[in-house]
Phi, psi and omega in degrees: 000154198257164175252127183305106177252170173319159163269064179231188221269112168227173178337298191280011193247009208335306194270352174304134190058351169298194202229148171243133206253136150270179181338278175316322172278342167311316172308285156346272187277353173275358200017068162219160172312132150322311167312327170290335186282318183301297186265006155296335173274336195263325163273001200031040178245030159257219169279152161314126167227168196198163133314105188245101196063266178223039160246159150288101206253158167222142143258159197274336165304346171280330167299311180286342185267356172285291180325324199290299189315307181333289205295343206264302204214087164281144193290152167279175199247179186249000000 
């Protein structure tokens, strides 16, 4: 019989304690349209986002380290 372990954060576990974001809180700290977030998901140049049935989930530490990038290496402006 296998044994259980704690929840706590190892390789296969990446995301233990982290937190899952919807869309609309994703909007929130990134501050943009929800809509902006769509296509951004559409172009696959936003935060990692994934499906869990038909909502759209982030997590957040994957939000926070894309913005960190964002701020790190800004696009040239035209």
């Amino acid at each position: 019989m296998a044994t259980n372990t704690h929840l706590g954060a190892s390789p296969e576990t990446p995301h233990a304690g982290d937190e899952l974001l919807t869309m609309t809180e994703v909007a929130d700290i990134v501050r943009v349209p929800i809509a902006t977030l769509r296509y951004w998901r559409h172009l696959g140049s936003g935060p990692n986002s994934f499906r869990i049935g038909r909502s759209v989930r982030y997590w957040r530490t994957d939000v926070l380290q894309w913005l960190e990038r964002q701020s790190s290496h800004p696009h040239n402006t035209r």
